[in-house]
C-alpha positions in Angstrom: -107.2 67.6 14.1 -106.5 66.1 17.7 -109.3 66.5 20.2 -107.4 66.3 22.7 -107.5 68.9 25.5 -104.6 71.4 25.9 -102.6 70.9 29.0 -100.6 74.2 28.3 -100.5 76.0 31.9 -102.4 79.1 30.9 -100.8 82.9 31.3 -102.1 85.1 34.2 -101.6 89.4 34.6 -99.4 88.6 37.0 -96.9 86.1 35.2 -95.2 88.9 33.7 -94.9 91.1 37.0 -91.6 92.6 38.2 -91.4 91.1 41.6 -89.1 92.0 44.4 -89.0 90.8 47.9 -87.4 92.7 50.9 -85.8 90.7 53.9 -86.1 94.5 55.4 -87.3 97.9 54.1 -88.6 101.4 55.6 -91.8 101.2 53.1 -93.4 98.7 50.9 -94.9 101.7 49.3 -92.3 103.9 48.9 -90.2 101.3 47.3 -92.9 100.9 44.4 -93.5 104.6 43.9 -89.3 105.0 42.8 -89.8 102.2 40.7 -92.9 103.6 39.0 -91.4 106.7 38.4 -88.6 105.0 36.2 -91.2 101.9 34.8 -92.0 101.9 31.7 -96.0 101.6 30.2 -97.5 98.6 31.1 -94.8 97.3 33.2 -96.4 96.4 37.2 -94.3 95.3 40.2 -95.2 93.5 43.3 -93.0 94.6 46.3 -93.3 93.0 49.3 -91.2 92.8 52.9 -90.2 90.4 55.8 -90.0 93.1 57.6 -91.1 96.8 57.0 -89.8 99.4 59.3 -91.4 102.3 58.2 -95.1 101.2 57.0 -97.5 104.2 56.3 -101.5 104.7 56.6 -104.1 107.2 55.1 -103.6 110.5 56.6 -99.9 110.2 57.6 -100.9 107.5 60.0 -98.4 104.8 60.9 -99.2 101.5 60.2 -96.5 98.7 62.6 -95.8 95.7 60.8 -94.2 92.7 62.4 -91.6 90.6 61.0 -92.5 87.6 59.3 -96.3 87.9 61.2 -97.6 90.5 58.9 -98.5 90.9 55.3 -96.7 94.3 53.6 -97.9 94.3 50.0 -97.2 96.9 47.7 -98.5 96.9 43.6 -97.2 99.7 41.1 -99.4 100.0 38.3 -97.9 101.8 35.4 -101.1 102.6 32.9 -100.9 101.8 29.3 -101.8 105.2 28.6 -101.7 108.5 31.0 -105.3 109.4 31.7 -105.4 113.1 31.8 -106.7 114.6 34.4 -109.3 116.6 33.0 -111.1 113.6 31.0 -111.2 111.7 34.3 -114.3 110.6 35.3 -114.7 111.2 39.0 -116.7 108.0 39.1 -113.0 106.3 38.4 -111.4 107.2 42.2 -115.2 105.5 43.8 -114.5 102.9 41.4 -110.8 102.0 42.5 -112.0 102.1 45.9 -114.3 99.9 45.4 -112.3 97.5 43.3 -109.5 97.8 45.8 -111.7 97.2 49.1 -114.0 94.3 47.8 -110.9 92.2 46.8 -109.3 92.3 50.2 -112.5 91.7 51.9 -113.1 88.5 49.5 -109.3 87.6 50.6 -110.4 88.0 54.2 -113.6 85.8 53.7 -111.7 83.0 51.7 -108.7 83.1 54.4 -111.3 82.1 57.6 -113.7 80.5 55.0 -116.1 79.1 56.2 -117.2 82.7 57.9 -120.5 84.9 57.6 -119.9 87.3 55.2 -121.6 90.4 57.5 -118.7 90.0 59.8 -116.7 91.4 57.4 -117.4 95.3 56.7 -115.6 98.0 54.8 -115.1 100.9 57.4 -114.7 103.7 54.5 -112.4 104.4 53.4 -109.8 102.1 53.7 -109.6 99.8 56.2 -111.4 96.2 56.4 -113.2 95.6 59.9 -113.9 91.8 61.0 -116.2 91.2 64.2 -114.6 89.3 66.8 -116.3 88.6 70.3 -118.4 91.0 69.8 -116.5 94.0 68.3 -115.5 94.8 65.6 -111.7 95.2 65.0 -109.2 96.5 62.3 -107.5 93.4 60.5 -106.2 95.8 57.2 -105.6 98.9 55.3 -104.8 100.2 52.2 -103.0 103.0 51.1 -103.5 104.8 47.9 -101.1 107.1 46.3 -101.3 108.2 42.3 -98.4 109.0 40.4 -98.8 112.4 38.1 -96.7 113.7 35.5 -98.0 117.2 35.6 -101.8 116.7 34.4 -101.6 113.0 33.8 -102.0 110.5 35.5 -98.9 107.9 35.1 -100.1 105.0 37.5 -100.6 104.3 40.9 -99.7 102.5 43.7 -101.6 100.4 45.7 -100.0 99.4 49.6 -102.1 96.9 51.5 -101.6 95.7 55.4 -102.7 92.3 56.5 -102.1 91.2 60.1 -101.9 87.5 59.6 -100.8 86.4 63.2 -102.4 86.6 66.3 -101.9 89.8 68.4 -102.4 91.3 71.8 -106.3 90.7 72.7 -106.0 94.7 74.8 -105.2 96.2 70.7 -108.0 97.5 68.7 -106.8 95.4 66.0 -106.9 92.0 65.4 -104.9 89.5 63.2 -106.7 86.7 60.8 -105.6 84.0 62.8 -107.4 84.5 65.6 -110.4 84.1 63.7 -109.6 80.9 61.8 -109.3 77.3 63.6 -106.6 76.3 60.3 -103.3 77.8 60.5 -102.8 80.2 57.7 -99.6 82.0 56.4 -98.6 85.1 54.6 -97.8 83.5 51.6 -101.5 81.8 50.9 -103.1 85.3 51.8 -100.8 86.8 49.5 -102.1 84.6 47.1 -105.5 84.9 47.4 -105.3 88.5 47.7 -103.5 88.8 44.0 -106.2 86.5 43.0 -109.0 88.7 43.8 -106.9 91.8 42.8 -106.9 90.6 39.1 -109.3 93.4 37.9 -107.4 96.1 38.4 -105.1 95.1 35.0 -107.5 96.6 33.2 -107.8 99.7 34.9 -106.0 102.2 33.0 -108.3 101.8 30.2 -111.5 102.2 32.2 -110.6 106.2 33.0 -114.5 106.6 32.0 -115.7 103.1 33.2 -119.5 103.9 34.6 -120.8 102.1 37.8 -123.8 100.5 37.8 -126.3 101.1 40.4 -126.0 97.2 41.4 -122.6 97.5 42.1 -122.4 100.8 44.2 -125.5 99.5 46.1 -123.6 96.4 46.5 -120.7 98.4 48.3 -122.9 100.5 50.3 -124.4 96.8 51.9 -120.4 96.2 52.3 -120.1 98.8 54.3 -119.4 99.1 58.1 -122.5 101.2 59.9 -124.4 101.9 56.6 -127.4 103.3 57.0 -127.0 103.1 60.8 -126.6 105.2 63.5 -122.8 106.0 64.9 -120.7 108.8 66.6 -118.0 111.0 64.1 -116.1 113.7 64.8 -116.5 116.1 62.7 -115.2 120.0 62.4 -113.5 119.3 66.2 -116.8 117.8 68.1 -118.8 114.4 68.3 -121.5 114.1 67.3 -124.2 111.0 65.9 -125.3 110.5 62.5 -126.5 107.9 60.3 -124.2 107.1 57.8 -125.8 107.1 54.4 -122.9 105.9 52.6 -121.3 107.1 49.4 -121.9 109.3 46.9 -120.9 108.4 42.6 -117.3 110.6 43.6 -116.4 108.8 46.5 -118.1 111.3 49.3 -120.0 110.2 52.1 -123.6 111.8 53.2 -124.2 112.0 56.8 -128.0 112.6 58.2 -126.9 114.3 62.1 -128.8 112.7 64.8 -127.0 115.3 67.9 -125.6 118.1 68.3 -126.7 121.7 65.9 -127.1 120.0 63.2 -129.7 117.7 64.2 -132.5 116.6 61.3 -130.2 118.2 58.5 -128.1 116.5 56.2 -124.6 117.1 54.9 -123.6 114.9 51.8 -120.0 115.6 50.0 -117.8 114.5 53.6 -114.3 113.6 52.5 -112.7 110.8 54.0 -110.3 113.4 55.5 -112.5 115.5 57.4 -114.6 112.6 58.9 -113.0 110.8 62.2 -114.8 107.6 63.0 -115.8 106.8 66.6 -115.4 102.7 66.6 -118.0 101.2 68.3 -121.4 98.7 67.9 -123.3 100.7 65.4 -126.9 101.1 66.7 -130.0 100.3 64.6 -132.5 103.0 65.7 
């Protein structure tokens, strides 16, 4: 028998994705959600856009993409076997998030490598913050949307934003390149994004998948103004409170520093009722 090494190339998840690329489109997301309503299980596609006219955020927000400066990514993820939505864990939606949100921030970290990783923070729930001069700025999003078949859950769809080129200094958001002294381009953040994505194959086995306490103190650290004093509006008025991060279902618990509720604490905060005031957290 030969000893000799096998210089095979080796199979990847993603050799065997349905891929389609868009010189223009109203939604990245939209486009995978039709196709994963006709997929079949097991199937995944990859839909991206030169241009996308239409982009959505969480809560109904907008998100402008610019042609050929932007990445619009979308992923359809058609599970192997419906997980039913009463033998979900609730630990699975914390875990997604988590999977999700960690793999773009390693993209950002690899695209301006070499770059200190605390300048790179999660603002819960979806959007990845980098600091630049001094503030810290929106550079992506991600967009979640699940696809049921009345109590299961079919698959989902994962949409993420990444502003590539530079922008306008005056926005509060800010594009990678501004950040990194090599020129970078959509097509090698694309690449390092899929890279760091390649966990979520296995994800519509892990329904029940536990997390550890290493890993969900692990996203806490990731996360922008953990443990640290900010402003949020909440119910209509703005108030401080330390951010105490997340609970095992995806919540967040919030200890108020002003306003009526001062000293008490209220834990199970969606992400929906919860505005964030963007600004330096402060450490008292």
């Amino acid at each position: 028998m030969s000893g000799a090494a096998d210089s095979s190339p080796k199979s990847t998840p993603w050799d065997d994705v349905f891929r389609f690329h868009f010189p223009e489109i109203p939604s990245t997301n939209v486009a995978a959600m039709n196709w994963l309503r006709t997929s079949q299980p097991g199937q995944v596609g990859v839909f991206t856009a030169a241009h996308q006219t239409k982009g959505r955020g969480q809560h109904g927000k907008i998100w402008e993409h610019r042609a050929q400066q932007d990445l619009a990514w979308s992923m359809a993820l058609h599970f192997n076997t419906p997980l039913n939505a009463q033998s979900i864990n609730p630990s699975f939606w914390l875990h997604l998030n988590m999977l999700i949100s960690e793999a773009v921030k390693q993209c950002i970290i690899k695209s301006l490598s070499p770059i200190d990783a605390l300048n790179v923070r999660i603002k819960w729930p979806n959007d990845l913050l980098v600091q630049h001069n001094s503030t810290w700025k929106k550079c992506a999003g991600i967009l979640l949307e699940n696809h049921w078949k009345g109590p299961n859950l079919q698959g989902i769809v994962i949409g993420i934003g990444l502003n590539i080129a530079p922008l306008d200094a005056s926005t509060d958001w800010v594009a990678l390149q501004a950040l990194s002294s090599q020129p970078l381009s959509i097509a090698a953040c694309q690449a390092l994004l899929e890279n760091e994505l390649t966990a979520i194959f296995q994800l519509s086995t892990r329904g029940h998948a536990a997390i550890s306490a290493n890993d969900l103190e692990h996203y806490q650290q990731s996360l922008f103004g953990w443990n640290e004093v900010m402003p949020f509006e909440w119910k209509g008025d703005i108030h401080s409170a330390r951010f105490l991060g997340i609970n095992e279902t995806g919540q967040a618990k919030l200890l108020w520093t002003s306003g009526p509720l001062t000293g008490r604490t209220t834990s199970h905060v969606s992400a929906g009722e919860l505005r964030w005031i963007l600004e330096e957290p402060s450490r008292d």
